[in-house]
Backbone as a chain_set.jsonl record, in Angstrom:
{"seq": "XXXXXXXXXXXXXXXXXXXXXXXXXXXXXXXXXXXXXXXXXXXXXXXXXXXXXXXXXXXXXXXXXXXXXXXXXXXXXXXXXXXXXXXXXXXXXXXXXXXXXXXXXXXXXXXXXXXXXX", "coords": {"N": [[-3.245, -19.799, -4.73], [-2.226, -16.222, -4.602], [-4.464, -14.182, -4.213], [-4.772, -10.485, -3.954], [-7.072, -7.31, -3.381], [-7.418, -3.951, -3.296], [-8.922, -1.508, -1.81], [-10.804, 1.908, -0.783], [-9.743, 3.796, -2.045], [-10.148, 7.253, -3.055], [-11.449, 10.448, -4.32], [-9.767, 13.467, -2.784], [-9.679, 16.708, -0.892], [-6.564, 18.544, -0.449], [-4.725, 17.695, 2.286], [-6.653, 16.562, 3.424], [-7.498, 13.108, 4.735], [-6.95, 9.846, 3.777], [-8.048, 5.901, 4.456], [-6.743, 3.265, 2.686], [-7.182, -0.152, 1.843], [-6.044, -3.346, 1.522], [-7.389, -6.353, 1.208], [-6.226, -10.275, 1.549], [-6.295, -13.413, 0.189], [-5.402, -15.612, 2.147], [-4.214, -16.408, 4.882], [-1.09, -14.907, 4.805], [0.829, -13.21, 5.608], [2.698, -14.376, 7.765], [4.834, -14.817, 6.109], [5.691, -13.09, 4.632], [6.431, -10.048, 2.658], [5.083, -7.187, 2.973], [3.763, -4.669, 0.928], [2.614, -1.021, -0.209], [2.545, 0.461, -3.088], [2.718, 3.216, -5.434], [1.594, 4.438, -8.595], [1.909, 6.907, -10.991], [0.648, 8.164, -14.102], [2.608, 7.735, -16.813], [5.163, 7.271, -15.582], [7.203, 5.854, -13.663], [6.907, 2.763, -10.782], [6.195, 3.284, -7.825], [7.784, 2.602, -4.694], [5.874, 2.681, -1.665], [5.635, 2.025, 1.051], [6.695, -0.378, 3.273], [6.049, -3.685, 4.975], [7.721, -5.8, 7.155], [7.662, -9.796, 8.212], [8.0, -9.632, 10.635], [7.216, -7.302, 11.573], [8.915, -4.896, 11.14], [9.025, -1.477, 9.434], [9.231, 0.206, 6.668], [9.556, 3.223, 4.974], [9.035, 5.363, 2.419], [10.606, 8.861, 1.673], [9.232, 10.996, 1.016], [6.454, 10.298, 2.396], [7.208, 10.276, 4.578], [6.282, 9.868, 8.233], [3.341, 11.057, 7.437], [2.032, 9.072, 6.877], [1.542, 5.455, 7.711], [1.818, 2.346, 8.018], [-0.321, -0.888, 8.505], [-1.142, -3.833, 9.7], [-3.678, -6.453, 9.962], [-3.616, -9.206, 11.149], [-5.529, -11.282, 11.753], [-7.815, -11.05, 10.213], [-6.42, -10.814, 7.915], [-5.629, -8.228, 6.328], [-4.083, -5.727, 4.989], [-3.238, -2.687, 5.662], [-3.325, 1.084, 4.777], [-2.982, 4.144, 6.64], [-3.336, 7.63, 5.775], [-2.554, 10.453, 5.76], [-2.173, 14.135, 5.831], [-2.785, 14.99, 3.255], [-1.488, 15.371, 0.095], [-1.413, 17.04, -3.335], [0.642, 16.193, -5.086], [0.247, 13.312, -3.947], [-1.326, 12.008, -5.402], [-2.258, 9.104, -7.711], [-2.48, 5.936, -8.667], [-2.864, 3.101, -6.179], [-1.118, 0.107, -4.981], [-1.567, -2.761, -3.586], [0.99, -5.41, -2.748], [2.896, -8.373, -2.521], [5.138, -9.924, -1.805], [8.764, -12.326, -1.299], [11.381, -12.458, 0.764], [13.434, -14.432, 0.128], [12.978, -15.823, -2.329], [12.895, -15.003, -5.412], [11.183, -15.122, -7.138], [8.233, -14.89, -6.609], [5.929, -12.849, -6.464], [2.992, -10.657, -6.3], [0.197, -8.911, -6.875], [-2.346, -6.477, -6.512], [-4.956, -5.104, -8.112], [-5.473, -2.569, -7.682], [-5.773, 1.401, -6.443], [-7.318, 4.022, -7.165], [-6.184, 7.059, -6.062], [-6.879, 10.834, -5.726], [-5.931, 13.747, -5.228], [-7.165, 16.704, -4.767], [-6.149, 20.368, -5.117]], "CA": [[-2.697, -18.611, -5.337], [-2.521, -15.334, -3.687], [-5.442, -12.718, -4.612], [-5.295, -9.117, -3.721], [-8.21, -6.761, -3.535], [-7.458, -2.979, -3.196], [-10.21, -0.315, -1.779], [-10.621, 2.397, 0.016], [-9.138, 5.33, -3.1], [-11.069, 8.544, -3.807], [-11.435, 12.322, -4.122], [-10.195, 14.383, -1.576], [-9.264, 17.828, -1.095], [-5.179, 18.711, 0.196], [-4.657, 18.298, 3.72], [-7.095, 15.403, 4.221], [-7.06, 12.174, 4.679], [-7.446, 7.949, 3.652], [-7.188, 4.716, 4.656], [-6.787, 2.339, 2.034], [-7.012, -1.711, 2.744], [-5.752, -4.9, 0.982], [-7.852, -8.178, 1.759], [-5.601, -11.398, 1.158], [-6.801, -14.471, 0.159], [-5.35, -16.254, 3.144], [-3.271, -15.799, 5.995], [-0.228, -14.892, 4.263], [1.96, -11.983, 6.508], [3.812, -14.614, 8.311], [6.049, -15.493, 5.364], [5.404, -11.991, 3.252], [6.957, -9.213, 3.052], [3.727, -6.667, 2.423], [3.976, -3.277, 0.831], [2.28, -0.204, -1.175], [3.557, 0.791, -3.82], [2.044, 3.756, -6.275], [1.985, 4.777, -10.055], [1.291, 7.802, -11.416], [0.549, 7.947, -15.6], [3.932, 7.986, -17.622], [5.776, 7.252, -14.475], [7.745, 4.083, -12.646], [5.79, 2.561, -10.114], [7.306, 3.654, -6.646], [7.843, 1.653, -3.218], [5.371, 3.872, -0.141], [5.67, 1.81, 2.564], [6.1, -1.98, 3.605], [5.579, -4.282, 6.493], [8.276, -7.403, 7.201], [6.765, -10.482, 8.608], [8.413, -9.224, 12.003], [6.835, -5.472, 11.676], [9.722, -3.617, 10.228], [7.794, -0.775, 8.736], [10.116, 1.545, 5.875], [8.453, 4.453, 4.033], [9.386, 6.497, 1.223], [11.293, 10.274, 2.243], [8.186, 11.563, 0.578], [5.488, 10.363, 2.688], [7.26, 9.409, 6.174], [5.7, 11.311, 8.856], [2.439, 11.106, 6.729], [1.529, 7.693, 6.372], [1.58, 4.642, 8.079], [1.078, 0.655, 7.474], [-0.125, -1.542, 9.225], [-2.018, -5.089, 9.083], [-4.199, -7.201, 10.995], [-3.204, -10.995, 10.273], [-6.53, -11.908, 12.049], [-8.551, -10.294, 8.81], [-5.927, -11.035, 6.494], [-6.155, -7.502, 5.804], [-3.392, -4.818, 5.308], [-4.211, -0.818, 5.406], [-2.158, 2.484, 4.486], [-3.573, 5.256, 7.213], [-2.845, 8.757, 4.561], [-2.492, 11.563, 6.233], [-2.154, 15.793, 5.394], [-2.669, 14.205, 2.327], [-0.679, 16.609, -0.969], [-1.825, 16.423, -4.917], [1.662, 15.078, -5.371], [0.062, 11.901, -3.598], [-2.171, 11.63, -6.797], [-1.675, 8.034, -8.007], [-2.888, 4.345, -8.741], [-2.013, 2.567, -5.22], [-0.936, -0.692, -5.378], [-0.795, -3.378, -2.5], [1.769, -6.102, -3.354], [3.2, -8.996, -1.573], [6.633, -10.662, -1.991], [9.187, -13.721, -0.675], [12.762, -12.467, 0.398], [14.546, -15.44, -0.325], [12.056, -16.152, -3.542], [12.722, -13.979, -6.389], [9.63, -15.63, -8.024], [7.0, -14.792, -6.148], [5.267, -11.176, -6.576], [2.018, -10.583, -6.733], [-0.128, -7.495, -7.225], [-3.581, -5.988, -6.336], [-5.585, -4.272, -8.974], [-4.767, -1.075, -7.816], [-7.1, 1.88, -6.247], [-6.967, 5.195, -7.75], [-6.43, 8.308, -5.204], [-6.637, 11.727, -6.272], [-5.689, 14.817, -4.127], [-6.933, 17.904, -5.069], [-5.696, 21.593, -3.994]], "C": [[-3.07, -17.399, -4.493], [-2.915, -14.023, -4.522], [-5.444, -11.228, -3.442], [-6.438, -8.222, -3.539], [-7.753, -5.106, -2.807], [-8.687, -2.308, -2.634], [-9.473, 0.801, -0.629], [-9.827, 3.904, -0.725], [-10.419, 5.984, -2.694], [-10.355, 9.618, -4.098], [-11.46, 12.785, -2.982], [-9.309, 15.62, -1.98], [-7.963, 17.876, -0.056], [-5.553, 18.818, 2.019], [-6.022, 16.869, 4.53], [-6.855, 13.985, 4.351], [-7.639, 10.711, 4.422], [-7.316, 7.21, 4.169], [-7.427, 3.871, 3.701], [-6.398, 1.15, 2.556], [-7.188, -2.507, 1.577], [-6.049, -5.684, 1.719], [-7.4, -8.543, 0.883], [-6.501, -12.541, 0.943], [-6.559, -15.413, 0.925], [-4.332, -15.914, 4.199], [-1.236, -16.265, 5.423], [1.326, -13.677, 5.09], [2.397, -12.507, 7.559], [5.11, -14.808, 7.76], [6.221, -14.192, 4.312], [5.725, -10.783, 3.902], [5.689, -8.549, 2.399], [4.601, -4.968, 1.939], [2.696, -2.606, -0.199], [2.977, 0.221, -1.662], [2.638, 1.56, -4.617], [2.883, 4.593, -7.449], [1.329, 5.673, -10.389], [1.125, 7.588, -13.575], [1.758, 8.978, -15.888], [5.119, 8.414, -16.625], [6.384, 5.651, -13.927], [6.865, 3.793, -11.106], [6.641, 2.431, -8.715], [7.114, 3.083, -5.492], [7.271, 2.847, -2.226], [5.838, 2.998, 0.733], [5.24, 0.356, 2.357], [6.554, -2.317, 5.056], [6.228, -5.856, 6.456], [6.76, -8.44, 7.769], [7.466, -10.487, 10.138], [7.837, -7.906, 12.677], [7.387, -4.645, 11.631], [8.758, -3.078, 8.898], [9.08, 0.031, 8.022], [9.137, 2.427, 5.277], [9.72, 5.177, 3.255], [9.457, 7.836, 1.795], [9.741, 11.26, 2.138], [7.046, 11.546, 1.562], [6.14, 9.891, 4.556], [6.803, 10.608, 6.754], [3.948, 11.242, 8.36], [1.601, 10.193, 6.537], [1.877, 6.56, 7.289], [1.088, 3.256, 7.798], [1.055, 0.148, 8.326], [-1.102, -2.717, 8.683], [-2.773, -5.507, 10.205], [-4.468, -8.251, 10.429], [-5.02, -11.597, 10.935], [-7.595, -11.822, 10.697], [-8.012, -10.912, 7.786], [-5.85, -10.005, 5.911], [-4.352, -6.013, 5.952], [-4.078, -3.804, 4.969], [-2.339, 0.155, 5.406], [-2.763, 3.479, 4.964], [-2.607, 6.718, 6.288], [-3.382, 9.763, 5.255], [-2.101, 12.893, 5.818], [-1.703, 15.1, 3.995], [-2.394, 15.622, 1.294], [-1.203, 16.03, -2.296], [-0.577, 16.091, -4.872], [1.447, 13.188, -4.812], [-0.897, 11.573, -4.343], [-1.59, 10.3, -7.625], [-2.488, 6.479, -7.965], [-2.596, 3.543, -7.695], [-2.198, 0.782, -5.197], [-0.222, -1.456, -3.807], [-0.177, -4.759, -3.361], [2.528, -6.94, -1.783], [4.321, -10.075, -2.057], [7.685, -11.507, -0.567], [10.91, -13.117, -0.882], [13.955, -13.422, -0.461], [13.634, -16.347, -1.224], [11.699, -15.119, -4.858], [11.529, -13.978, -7.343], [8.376, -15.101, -7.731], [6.714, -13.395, -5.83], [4.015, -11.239, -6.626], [1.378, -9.448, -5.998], [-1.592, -7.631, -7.268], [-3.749, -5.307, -7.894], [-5.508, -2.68, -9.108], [-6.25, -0.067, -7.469], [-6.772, 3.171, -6.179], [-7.257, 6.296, -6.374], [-5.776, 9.561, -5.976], [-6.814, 13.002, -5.493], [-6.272, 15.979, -4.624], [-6.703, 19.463, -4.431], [-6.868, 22.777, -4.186]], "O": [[-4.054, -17.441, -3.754], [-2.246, -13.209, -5.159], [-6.047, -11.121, -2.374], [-7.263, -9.132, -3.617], [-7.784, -5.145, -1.577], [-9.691, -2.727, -3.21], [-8.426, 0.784, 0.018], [-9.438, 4.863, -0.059], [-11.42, 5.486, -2.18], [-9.138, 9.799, -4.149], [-12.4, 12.78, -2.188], [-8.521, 15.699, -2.923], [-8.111, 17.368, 1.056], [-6.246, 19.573, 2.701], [-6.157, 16.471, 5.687], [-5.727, 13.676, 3.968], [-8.758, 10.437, 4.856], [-6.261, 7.323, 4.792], [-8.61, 3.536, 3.747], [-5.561, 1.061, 3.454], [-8.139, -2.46, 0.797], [-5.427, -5.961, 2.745], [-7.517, -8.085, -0.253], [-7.534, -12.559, 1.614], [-7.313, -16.37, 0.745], [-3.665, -14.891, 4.047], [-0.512, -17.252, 5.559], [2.538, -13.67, 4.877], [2.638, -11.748, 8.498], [6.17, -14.936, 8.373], [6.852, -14.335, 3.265], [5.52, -10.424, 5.061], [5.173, -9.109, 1.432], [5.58, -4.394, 2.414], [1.944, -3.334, -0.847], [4.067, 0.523, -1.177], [1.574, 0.961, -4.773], [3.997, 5.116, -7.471], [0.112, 5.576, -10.23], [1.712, 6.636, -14.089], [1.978, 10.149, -15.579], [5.818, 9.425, -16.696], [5.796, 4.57, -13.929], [6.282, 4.692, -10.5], [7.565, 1.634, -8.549], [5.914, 3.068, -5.215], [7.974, 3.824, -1.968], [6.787, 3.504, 1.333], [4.268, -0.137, 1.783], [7.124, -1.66, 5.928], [5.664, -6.844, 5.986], [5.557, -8.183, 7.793], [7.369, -11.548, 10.755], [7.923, -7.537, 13.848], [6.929, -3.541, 11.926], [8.152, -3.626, 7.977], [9.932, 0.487, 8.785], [7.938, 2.162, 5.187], [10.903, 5.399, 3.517], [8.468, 8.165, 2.45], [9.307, 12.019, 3.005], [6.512, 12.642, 1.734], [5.505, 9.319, 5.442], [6.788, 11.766, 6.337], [3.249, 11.467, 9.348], [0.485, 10.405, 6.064], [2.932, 6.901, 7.824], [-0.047, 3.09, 7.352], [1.943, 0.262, 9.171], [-1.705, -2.682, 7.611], [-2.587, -5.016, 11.318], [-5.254, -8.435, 9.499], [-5.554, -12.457, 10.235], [-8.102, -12.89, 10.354], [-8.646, -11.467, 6.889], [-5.946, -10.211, 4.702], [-3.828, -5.645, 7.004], [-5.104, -3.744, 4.291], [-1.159, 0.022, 5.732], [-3.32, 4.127, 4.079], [-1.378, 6.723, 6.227], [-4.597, 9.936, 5.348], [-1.212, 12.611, 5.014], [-0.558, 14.753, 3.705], [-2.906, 16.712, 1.548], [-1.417, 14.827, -2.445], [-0.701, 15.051, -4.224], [2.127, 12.207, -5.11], [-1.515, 10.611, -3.888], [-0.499, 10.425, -8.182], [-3.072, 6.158, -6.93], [-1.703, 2.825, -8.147], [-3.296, 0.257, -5.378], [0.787, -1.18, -3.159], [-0.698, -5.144, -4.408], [2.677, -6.527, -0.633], [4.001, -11.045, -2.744], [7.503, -11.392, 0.645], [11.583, -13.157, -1.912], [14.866, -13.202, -1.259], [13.514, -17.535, -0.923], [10.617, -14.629, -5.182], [11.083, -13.093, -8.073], [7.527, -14.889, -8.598], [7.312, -12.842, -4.906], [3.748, -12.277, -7.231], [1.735, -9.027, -4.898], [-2.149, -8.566, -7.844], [-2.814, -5.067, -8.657], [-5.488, -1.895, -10.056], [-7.383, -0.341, -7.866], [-6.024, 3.577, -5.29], [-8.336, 6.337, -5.783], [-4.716, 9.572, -6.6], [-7.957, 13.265, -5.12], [-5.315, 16.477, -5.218], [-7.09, 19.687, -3.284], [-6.824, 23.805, -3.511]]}, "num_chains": 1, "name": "protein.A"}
């Protein structure tokens, strides 16, 4: 089964910056499509930025320019480098890992709270 593990949230003040990192439970980002995805409270839970199993990288209008993903399959480990970081990037972040041609298969980190302040 494939476990998640989020870290790498906090407190920071506008304009600085994170890296948050998802460790996998096994070497899974040849067949997985990887992404972040974050939820704010009394909100839908929104697509940031994912990573084919070729290294097509998309981002959200919101944060391109700002953010970047990347992985290192040796680790097992994806990261979200967060840059001139905005309180609108206040949110629950959520790494997640899905099977194009497998509508079944989702699965979801615990989630690691970042909070921007101005």
């Amino acid at each position: 089964q494939v476990q998640l593990v989020e870290s790498g949230g906090g407190l920071v003040q506008a304009g600085e910056s994170l890296r948050l990192s998802c460790a996998a439970s096994g070497s899974i980002f040849s067949i997985n499509v990887m992404g972040w995805y974050r939820q704010a409270p009394g909100k839908q839970r929104e697509l940031v930025a994912s990573i084919s199993p070729v290294g097509s990288r998309n981002y959200a209008d919101s944060v391109s320019g700002r953010f970047t993903i990347s992985r290192d399959n040796a680790k097992n480990t994806l990261y979200l480098q967060m840059n001139s970081l905005k309180p609108e990037d206040t949110a629950v972040y959520y790494c997640n890992a899905r099977r194009t041609y497998d509508r079944t298969y989702n699965y979801w980190g615990q989630g690691t709270q970042v909070t921007v302040s101005s």
